[in-house]
C-alpha positions in Angstrom: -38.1 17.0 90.2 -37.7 15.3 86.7 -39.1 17.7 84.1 -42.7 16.0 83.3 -43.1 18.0 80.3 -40.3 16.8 78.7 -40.7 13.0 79.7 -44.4 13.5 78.8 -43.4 14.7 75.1 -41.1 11.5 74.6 -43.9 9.3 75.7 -41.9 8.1 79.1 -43.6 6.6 82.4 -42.2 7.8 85.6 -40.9 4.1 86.0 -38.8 4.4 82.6 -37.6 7.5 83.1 -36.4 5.7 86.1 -35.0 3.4 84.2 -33.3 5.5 81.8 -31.6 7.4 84.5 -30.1 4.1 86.2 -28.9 3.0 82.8 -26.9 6.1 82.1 -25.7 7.5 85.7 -26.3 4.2 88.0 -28.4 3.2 90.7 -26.6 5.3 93.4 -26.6 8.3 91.4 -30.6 7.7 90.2 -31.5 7.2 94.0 -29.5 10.3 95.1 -30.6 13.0 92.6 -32.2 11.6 90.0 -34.8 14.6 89.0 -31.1 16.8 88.4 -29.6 14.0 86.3 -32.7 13.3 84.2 -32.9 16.4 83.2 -29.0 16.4 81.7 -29.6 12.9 80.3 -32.9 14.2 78.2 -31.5 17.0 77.3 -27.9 15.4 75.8 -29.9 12.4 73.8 -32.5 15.4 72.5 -29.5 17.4 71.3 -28.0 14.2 69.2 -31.7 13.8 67.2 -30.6 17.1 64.4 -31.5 16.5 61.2 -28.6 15.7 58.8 -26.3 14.8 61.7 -24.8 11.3 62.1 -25.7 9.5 65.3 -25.6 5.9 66.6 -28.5 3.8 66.0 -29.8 -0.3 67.6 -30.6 -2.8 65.2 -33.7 -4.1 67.4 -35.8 -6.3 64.6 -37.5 -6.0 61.4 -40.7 -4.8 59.8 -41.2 -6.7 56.9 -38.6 -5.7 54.0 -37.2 -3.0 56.6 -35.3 -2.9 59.3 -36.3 -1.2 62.7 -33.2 0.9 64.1 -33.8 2.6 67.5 -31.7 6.0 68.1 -32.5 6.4 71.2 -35.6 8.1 73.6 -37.7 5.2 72.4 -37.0 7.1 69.0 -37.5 4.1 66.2 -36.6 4.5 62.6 -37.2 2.2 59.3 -34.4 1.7 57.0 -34.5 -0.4 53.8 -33.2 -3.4 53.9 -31.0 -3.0 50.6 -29.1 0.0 52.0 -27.5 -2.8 54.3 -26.5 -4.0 51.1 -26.3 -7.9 51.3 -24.7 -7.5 55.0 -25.9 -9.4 58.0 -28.6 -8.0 60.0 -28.4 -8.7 63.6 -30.9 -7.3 66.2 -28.4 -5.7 68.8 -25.9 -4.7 66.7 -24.9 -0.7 66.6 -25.3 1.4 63.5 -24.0 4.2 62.0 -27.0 6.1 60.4 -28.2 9.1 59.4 -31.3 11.2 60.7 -33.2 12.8 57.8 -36.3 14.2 60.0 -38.3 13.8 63.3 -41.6 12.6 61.5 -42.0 10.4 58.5 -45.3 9.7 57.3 -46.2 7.3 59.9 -44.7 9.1 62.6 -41.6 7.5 62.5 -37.9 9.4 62.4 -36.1 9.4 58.7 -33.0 7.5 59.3 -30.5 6.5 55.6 -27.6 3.6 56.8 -26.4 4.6 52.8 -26.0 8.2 53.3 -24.4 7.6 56.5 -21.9 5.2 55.3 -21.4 7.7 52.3 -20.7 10.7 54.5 -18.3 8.7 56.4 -16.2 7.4 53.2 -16.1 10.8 52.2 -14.9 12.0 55.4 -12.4 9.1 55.3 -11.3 10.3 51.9 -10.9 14.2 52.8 -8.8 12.9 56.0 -6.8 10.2 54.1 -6.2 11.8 51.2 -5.2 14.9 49.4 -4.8 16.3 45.5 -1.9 14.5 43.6 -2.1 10.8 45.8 -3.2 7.3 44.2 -6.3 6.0 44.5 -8.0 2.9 43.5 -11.7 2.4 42.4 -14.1 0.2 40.2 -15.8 2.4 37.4 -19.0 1.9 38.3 -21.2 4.0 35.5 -20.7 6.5 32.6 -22.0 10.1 32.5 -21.7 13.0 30.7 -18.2 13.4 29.4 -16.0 10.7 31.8 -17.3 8.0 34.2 -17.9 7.9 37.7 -15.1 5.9 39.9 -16.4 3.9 43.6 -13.7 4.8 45.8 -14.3 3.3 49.0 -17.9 4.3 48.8 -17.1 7.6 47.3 -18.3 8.2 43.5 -15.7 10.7 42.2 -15.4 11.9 38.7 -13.3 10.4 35.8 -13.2 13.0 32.6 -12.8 11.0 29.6 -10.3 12.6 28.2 -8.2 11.4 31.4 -9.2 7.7 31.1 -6.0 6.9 29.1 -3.0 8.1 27.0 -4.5 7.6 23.7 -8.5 8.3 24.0 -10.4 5.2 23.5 -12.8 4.9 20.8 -15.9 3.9 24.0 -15.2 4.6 27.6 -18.5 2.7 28.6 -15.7 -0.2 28.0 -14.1 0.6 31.3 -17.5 0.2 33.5 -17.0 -3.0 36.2 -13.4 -2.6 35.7 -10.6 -1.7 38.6 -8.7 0.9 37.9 -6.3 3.8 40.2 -5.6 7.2 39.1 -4.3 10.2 41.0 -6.7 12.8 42.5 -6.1 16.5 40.3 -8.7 18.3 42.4 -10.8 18.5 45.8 -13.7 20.5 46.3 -14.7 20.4 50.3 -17.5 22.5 49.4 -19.3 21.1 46.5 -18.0 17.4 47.7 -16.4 16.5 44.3 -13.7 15.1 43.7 -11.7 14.7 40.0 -9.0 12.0 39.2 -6.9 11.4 36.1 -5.8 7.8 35.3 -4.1 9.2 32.3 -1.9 11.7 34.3 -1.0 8.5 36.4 -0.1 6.3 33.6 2.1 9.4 32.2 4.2 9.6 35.3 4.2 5.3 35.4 5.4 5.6 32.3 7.8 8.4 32.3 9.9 6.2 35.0 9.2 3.2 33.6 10.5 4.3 30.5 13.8 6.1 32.3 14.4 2.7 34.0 14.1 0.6 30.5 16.6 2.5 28.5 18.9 2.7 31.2 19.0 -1.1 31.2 17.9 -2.7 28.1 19.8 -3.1 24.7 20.1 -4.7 21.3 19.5 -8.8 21.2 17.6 -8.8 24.5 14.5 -10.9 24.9 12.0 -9.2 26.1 7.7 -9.4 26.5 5.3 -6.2 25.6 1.7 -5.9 25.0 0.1 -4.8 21.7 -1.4 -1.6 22.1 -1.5 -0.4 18.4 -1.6 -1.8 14.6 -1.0 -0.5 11.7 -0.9 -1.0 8.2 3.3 -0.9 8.7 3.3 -2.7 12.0 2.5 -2.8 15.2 3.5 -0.7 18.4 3.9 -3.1 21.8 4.0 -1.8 24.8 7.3 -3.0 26.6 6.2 -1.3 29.9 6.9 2.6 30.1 7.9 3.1 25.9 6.3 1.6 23.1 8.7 -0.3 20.8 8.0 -0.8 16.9 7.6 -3.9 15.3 7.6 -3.4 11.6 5.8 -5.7 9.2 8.8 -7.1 8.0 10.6 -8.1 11.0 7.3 -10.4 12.1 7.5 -13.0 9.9 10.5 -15.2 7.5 6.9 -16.0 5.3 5.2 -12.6 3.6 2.1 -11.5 5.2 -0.1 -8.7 3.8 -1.4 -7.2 7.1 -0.1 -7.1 10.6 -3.2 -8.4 12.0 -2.9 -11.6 10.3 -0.6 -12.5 13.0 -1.3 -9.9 15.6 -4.4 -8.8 17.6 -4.6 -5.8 20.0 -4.0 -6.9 23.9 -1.9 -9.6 23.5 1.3 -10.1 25.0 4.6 -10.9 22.3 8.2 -11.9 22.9 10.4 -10.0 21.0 14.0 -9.7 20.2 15.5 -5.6 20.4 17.0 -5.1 16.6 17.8 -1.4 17.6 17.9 1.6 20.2 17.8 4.5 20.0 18.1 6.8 23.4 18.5 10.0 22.1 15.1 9.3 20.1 13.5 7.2 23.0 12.9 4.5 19.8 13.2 1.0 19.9 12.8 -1.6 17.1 11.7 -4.9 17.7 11.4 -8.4 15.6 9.5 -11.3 16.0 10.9 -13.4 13.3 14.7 -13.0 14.6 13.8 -15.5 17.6 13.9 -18.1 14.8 17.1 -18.6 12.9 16.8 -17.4 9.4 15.7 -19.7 6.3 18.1 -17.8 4.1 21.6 -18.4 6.1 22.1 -22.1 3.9 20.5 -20.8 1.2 23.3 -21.3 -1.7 23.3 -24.7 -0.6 19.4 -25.5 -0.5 18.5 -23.6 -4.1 21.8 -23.6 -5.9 21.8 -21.9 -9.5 21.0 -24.0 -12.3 18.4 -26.1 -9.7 14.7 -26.9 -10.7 12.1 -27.1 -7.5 8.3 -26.6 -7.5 6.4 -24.0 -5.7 3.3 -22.2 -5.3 2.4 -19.0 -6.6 1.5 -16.5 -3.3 1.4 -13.3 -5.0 1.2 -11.7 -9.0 2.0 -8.3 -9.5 2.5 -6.4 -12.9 6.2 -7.1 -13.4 6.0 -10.8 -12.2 4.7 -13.7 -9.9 6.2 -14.5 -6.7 6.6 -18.4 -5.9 6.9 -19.8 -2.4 9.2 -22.1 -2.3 9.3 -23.2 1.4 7.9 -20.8 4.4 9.9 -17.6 4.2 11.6 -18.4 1.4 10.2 -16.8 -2.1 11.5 -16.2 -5.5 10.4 -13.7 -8.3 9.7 -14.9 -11.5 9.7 -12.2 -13.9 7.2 -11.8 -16.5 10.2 -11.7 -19.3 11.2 -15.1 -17.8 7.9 -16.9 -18.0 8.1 -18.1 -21.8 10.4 -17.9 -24.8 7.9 -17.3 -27.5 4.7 -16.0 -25.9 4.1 -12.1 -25.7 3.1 -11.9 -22.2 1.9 -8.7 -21.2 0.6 -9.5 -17.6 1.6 -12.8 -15.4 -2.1 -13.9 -14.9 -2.0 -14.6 -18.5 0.7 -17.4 -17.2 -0.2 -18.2 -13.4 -2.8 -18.1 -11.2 -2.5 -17.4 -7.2 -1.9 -20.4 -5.4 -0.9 -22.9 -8.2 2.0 -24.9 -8.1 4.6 -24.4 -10.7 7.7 -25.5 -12.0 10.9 -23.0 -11.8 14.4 -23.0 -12.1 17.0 -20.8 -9.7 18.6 -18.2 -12.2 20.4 -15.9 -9.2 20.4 -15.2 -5.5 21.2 -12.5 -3.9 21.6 -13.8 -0.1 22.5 -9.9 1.4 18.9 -8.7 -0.1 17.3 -12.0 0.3 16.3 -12.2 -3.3 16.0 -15.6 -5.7 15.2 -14.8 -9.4 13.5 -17.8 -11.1 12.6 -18.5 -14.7 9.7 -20.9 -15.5 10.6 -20.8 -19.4 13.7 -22.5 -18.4 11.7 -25.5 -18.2 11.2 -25.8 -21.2 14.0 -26.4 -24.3 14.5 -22.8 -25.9 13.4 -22.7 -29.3 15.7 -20.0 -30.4 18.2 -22.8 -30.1 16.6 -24.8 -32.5 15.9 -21.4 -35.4 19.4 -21.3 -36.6 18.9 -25.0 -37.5 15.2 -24.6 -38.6 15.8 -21.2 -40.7 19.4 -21.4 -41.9 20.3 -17.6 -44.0 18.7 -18.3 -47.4 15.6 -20.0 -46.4 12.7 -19.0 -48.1 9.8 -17.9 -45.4 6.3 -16.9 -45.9 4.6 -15.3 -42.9 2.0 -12.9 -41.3 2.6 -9.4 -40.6 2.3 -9.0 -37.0 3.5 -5.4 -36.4 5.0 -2.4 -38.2 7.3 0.1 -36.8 9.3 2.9 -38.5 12.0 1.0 -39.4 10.4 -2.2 -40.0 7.9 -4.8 -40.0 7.6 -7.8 -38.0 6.9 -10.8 -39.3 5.5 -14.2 -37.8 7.8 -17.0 -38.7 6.4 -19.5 -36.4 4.2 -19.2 -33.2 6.5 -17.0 -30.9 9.3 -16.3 -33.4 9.2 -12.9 -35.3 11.9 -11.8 -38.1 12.2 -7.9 -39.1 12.1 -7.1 -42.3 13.8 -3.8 -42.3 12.5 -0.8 -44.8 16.4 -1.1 -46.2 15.7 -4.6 -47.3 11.9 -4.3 -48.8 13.2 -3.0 -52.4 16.0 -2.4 -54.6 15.2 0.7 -56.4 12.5 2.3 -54.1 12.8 4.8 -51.2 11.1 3.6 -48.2 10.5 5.9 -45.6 8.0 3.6 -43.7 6.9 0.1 -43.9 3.4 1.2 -45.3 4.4 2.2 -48.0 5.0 -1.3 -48.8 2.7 -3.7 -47.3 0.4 -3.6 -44.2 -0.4 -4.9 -40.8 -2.1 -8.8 -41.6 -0.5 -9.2 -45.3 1.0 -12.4 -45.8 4.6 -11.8 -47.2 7.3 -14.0 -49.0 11.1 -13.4 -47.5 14.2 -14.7 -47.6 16.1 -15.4 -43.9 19.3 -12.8 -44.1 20.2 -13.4 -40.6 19.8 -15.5 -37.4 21.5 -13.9 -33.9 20.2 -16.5 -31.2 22.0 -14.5 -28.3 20.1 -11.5 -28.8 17.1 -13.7 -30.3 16.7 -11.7 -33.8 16.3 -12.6 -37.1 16.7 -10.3 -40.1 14.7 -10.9 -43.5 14.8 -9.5 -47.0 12.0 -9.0 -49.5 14.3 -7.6 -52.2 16.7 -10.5 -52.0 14.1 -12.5 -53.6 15.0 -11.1 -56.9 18.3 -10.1 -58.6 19.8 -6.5 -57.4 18.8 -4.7 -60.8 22.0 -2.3 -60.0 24.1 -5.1 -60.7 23.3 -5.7 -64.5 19.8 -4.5 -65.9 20.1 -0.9 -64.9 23.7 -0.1 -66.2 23.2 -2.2 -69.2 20.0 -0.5 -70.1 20.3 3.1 -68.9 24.4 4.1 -70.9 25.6 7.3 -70.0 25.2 9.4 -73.7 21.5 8.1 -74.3 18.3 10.1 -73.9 15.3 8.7 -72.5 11.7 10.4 -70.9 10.8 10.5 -67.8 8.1 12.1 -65.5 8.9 14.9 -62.8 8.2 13.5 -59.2 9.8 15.8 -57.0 11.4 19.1 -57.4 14.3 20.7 -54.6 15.8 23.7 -54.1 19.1 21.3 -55.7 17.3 19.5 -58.4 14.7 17.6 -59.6 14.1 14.0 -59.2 12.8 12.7 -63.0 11.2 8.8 -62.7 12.6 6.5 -65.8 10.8 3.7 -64.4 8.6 2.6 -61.5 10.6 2.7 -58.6 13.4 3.8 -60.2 14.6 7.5 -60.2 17.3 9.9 -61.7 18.5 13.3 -60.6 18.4 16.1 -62.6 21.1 18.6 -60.8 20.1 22.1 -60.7 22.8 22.9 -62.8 22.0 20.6 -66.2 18.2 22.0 -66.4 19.3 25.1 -68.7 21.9 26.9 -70.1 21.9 30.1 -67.6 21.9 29.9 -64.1 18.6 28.6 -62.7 17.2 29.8 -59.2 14.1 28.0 -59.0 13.8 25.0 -60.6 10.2 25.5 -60.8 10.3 28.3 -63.3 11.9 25.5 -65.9 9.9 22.3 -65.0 6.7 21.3 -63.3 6.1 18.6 -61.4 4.1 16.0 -63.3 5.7 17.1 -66.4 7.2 14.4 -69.3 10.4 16.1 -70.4 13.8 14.3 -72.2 16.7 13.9 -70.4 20.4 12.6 -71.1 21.8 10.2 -69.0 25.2 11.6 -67.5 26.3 8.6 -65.0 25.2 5.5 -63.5 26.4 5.3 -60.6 26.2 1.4 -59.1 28.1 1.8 -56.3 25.9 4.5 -54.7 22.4 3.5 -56.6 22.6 6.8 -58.5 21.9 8.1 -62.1 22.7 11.5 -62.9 20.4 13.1 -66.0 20.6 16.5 -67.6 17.8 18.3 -69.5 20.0 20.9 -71.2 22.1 18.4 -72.5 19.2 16.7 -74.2 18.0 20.0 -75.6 21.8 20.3 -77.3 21.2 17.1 -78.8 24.5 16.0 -77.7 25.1 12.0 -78.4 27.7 12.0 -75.4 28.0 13.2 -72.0 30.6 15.8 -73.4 28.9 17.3 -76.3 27.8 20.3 -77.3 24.9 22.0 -78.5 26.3 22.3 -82.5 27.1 18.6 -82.4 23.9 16.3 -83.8 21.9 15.7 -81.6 20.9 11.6 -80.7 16.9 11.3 -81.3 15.2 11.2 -77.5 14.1 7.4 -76.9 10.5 7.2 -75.1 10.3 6.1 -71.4 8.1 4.2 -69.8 5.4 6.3 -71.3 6.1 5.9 -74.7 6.6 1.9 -75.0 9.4 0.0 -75.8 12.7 1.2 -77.3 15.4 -0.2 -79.1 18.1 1.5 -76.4 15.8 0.9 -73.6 16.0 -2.9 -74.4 12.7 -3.4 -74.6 11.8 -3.0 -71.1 8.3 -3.0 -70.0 6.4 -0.4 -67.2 7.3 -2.7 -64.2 11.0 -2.5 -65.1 11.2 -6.4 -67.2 13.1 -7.3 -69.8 12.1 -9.3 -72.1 11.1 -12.7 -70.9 13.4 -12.4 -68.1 11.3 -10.5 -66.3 14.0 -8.4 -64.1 12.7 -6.4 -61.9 13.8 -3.0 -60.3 12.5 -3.9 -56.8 
């Protein structure tokens, strides 16, 4: 007999029971035995109902946002209807699901269609697949450190730091996208699984790269993606290496920054300039698919031509002007006026405005043009030598003073140099301070106009007579004896000053009649003492004196101390004197007015 308990404890009438049995085994076999076969029948479906076991379930209606599934032994369980996500429900249809318990709440089994179809990706995973194959997933969230990757209805785990070669900056970027990476490790037990896109790309790449520079070489064609910019250029992607394209070789026209032409993603034609194997480097250029501006060159800009252009760029040593796209020129700042002291070119030009220039040399191999914008214009060092013939009389401002000179405004732009050699007859000059200063307004006399090197020389002394020439050797005779002031004493001598600006040297060896070691222990300086005048030298600008010849009272360069001795005449201290010819403190004679400067 059919084991009442147990049909009593699923809640079955004798007549379903019946039922049940026919269903399974068949009429015949029901009629014949059916309290035997009941019994195996209960007892097989009642094994299947485990919890955490997959079993077959019978999609039989729904109960409001749920969907009734019957397992079996008039054993009903309610399942969500968004873990059928968005599929066609169909009362009839078979189901894999998965029993969570016996009782829910309302006395229904726990049945989950989404861990069921999980457990069975997984399984199909495990059986499919194994550590080191491909797989392909959609990124689906991010987590701590990586993202988690639907495979199939598996979520498996994608470190960041395998995500690509180079780490990108936010790996949330990669959720909703596709992507297929190769499984590093399986853990049956824990049911995790880890991939590695990077490790995948590597290996991709590795061959890819093997298979390019086998076949690719200089002057091909070829496409790449832009994975990378820099400040120098930008690295593209030509599937498996990345090839360089420096910031030169993108454009004929200069550009200041790759990404004025570039942007990260998108896909270039290139030329290949170079390649390197042993390096695994290749060089790429963009502007070589275009024939170069500079190959007619001569014949578009020749030497001597004056174009217009714009002004793209101003740097400290010049301006650079655009003359068609790709084609620039430098004008130098020394070439951007002929009188005008410019000390940067944005005193001159401006970015962007349009100027006139004129070709001055080209240099096709560098790809160089040097312009000149003063060209332009008619050089006015053409017209001095006209304007300011030697012997002009000039008056001008002083405009700068060096140690050798000082430079004097003639005109707007043209400066002469008045040279401390040409300030003064009879004085010493050792710097131009000593005569005038920065801002004085000076009278000069044009000595000298170079207009190759652009230079004119002028004189301050050649406004006067040379003094050397007639009023110093007629006035100073060798034999007289005159007074004069110590200036300066050496260990050779002593310099004694007749007149302003005018000086004699009293040798060591005419201060006294024994040998002198110090000059100091005979004179001072500041002291008035009388001197005989040895020698005037006009050739060399020089008067020799002697003090112990004075003393003698010699009247000639020759005498000796017993001969009588010529009274001393007074210097420019003691006012005028019949051999002094009656000159006066500044050096003039008479109404003449010569003066020793």
């Amino acid at each position: 007999m059919i084991d009442e308990t147990l049909i009593a404890s699923l809640g079955l009438a004798d007549d379903e029971a019946t039922r049940m049995l026919r269903d399974a085994f068949g009429a015949e076999v029901a009629k014949a035995a059916p309290d035997e076969y009941m019994d195996s029948l209960l007892k097989e479906q009642i094994a299947d109902l485990v919890p955490g076991k997959l079993i077959k379930g019978k999609i039989i209606g729904m109960a409001g946002d749920d969907v009734v599934v019957e397992v079996g032994l008039k054993s009903e369980g309610l399942i969500p209807k968004e873990e059928f996500e968005g599929a066609d429900i169909k009362p009839g249809e078979m189901v894999d699901v998965l029993l969570e318990g016996l009782e829910g709440d309302e006395g229904v089994i726990q049945l989950s269609k989404r861990k069921a179809d999980r457990m069975m990706a997984w399984q199909r995973v495990v059986d499919t697949a194994k550590e080191g194959d491909v797989v392909e997933g959609t990124v689906s969230k991010k987590i701590k450190g990586g993202l988690l990757v639907d495979i199939g209805g598996v979520f498996v785990f994608l470190p960041a730091s395998q995500v690509d070669v180079r780490r990108p900056g936010e790996v949330g970027d990669f959720i909703g996208r596709k992507v297929r990476a190769e499984i590093l490790k399986i853990d049956l037990e824990r049911k995790n699984i880890v991939i590695s896109r990077r490790k995948l790309i590597e290996t991709e790449r590795d061959s890819a790269k093997k298979r390019l520079l086998e076949n690719i070489k200089e002057g091909d064609i070829v496409k790449g993606e832009v994975k990378n910019i820099a400040d120098f250029g930008a690295f593209v992607d030509l599937g498996g290496i990345d090839g360089l394209l420096h910031i030169t070789d993108m454009s004929w026209s200069r550009i200041n920054h790759p990404s004025e032409l570039l942007k990260l993603g998108q896909t270039v034609e290139v030329k290949v300039l170079n390649v390197d194997r042993d390096k695994e480097k290749i060089a790429l250029g963009l502007k070589q698919r275009e024939a170069s501006p500079w190959e007619e060159i001569e014949k578009k800009y020749p030497v001597g031509s004056r174009i217009r252009g714009a002004v793209v760029n101003i740097m400290s040593y010049g301006a650079f002007v655009r003359l068609e796209d790709g084609i620039e020129g430098l004008v130098h700042i020394s070439e951007m006026s002929w009188t005008r002291r410019v000390n940067h070119p944005s005193e001159m030009v401006q970015p962007n405005q349009e100027v006139d220039v004129v070709v001055l040399e080209i240099n096709k191999d560098k790809q160089e043009i040097s312009l000149g914008m003063k060209q332009t214009e008619v050089n006015p060092w053409e017209l001095v030598g006209d304007k300011y013939p030697p012997g002009t009389m000039i008056e001008g401002k002083v405009r700068n003073l060096a140690n050798y000179g000082a430079f004097v405004e003639i005109e707007p732009g043209i400066d002469g140099l008045l040279h401390i050699s040409d300030m003064s007859w009879t004085k010493k000059v050792t710097h131009p301070n000593e005569i005038i200063k920065k801002g004085d307004s000076v009278k000069c006399v044009v000595l000298e106009v170079d207009r190759d090197k652009q230079r004119i020389s002028l004189g301050v002394k050649q406004l006067t007579e040379d003094p050397w020439l007639n009023a110093i050797p007629e006035h100073y005779k060798p034999g007289m004896v005159v007074r004069g002031t110590v200036t300066k004493i050496t260990n050779f001598g002593v310099f004694v000053e007749l007149e302003s600006e005018l000086e004699g040297l009293l040798h060591i060896s005419e201060l006294a009649d024994h040998k002198v070691e110090n000059p100091q222990d005979v004179v001072k300086a500041g002291d008035e003492i009388d001197v005989k005048i040895l020698r005037v030298d006009k050739a060399d600008r020089k008067i020799g004196l002697s003090l112990k010849r004075a003393q003698w009272g010699d009247s000639s360069a020759g005498g000796s101390p017993s001969e009588e001795a010529e009274t001393p005449k007074k210097g420019k201290r003691g006012g005028d004197s019949p051999t002094r010819g009656g000159m006066d403190t500044h050096g003039a004679m008479g109404t003449d007015k010569i003066r020793f400067n």
